[in-house]
GUMARNU-96516 format. One line per 5 residues: number of its first residue (from 1); their letters; for each residue x negated, y, z negated of C-alpha. Coordinates in Angstrom, 3 decimals. Each point is the difference from the previous one (the first is absolute). Layout:
<torpas>
NUM> A> X/Y/Z | ...
</torpas>
This chain:
<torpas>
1> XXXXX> 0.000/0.000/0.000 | -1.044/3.961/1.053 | -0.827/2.488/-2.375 | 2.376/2.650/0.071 | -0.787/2.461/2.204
6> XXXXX> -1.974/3.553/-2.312 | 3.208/2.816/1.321 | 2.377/-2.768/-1.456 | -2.029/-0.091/-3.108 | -0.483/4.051/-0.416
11> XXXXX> 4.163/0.021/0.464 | 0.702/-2.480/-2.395 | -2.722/2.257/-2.535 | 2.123/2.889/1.127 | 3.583/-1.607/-0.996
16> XXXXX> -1.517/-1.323/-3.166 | -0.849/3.606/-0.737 | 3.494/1.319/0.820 | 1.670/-2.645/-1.938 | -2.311/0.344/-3.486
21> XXXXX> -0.348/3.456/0.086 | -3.593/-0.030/0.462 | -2.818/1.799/1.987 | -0.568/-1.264/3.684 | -3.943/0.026/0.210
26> XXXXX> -0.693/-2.298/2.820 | -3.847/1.361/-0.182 | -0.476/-0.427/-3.336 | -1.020/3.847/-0.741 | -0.356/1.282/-3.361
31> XXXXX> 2.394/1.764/-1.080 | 0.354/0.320/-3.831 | 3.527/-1.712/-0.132 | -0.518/-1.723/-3.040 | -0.970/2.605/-2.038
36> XXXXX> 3.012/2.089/1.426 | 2.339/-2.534/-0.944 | -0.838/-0.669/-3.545 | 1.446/2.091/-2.625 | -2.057/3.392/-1.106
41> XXXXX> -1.916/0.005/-3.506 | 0.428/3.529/-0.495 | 3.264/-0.522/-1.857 | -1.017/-2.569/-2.465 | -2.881/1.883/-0.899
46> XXXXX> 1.525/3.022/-0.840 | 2.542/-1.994/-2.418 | -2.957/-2.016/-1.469 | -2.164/3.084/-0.902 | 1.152/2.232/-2.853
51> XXXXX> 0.723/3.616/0.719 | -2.639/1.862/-0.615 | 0.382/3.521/-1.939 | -2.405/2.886/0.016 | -1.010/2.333/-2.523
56> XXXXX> 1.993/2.837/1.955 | 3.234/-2.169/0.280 | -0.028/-0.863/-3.771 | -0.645/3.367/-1.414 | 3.261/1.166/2.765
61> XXXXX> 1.939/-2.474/-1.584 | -0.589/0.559/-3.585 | -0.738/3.857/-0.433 | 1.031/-0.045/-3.593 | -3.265/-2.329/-0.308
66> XXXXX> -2.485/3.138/1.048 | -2.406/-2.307/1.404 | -3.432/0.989/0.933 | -2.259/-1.081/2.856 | -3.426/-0.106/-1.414
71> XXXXX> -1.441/-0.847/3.571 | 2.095/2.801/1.620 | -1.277/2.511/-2.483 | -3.295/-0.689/0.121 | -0.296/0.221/3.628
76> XXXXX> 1.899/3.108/0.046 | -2.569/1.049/-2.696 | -3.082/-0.741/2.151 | 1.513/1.442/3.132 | 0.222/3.466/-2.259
81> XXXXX> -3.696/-0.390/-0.974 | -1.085/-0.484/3.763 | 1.633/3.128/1.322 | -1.918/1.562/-2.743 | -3.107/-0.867/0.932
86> XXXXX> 0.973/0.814/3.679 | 0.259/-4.226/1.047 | 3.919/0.266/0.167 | 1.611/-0.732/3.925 | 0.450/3.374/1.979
91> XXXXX> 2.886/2.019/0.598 | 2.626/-0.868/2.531 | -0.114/2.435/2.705 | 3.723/1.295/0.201 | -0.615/1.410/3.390
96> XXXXX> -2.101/-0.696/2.751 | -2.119/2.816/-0.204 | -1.232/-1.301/-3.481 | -0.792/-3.469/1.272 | -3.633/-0.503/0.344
101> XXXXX> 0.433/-2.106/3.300 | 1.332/2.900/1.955 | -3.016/2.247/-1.505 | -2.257/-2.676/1.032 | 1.500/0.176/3.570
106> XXX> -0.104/4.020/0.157 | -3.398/0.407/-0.796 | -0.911/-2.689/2.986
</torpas>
């Protein structure tokens, strides 16, 4: 007996396809279809990690507490100390004219 002829074969892929509801590949190309199909993680993480609350959110939610952010003052504290001493981050330019990229180009 013959072996069935290969357009008789690729048909009977293709109606196999139709009828299960699955992707007709007759090259066998990669194309990430299991990984589409399978149900996404990001859900079950979420629910399996605790909600994490920050220092800002807690102090928001109980004022009556007066909390204090040590690290928040202390970096507020040495960002005072640096514009002393002339270290601190320059001035926004509120106009173009102040920018020092458009002085830069002038002088050119």
């Amino acid at each position: 007996m013959a072996a069935p002829a290969r357009s008789r074969l690729l048909e009977l892929t293709r109606l196999r396809c139709d009828i299960f509801s699955t992707l007709y590949n007759p090259l066998g190309l990669r194309t990430g279809a299991k990984y589409l199909r399978s149900r996404l993680r990001g859900p079950a993480m979420v629910q399996y990690y605790p909600q994490q609350l920050s220092f800002k959110q807690l102090s928001r939610a109980m004022p009556e507490l007066k909390l204090v952010n040590f690290e928040e003052e202390q970096r507020l504290f040495d960002v005072a100390e640096r514009k002393k001493r002339g270290k601190g981050a320059p001035k926004k330019a509120k106009s173009p004219e102040e920018s020092r990229r458009l002085a830069k180009k002038k002088r050119k």
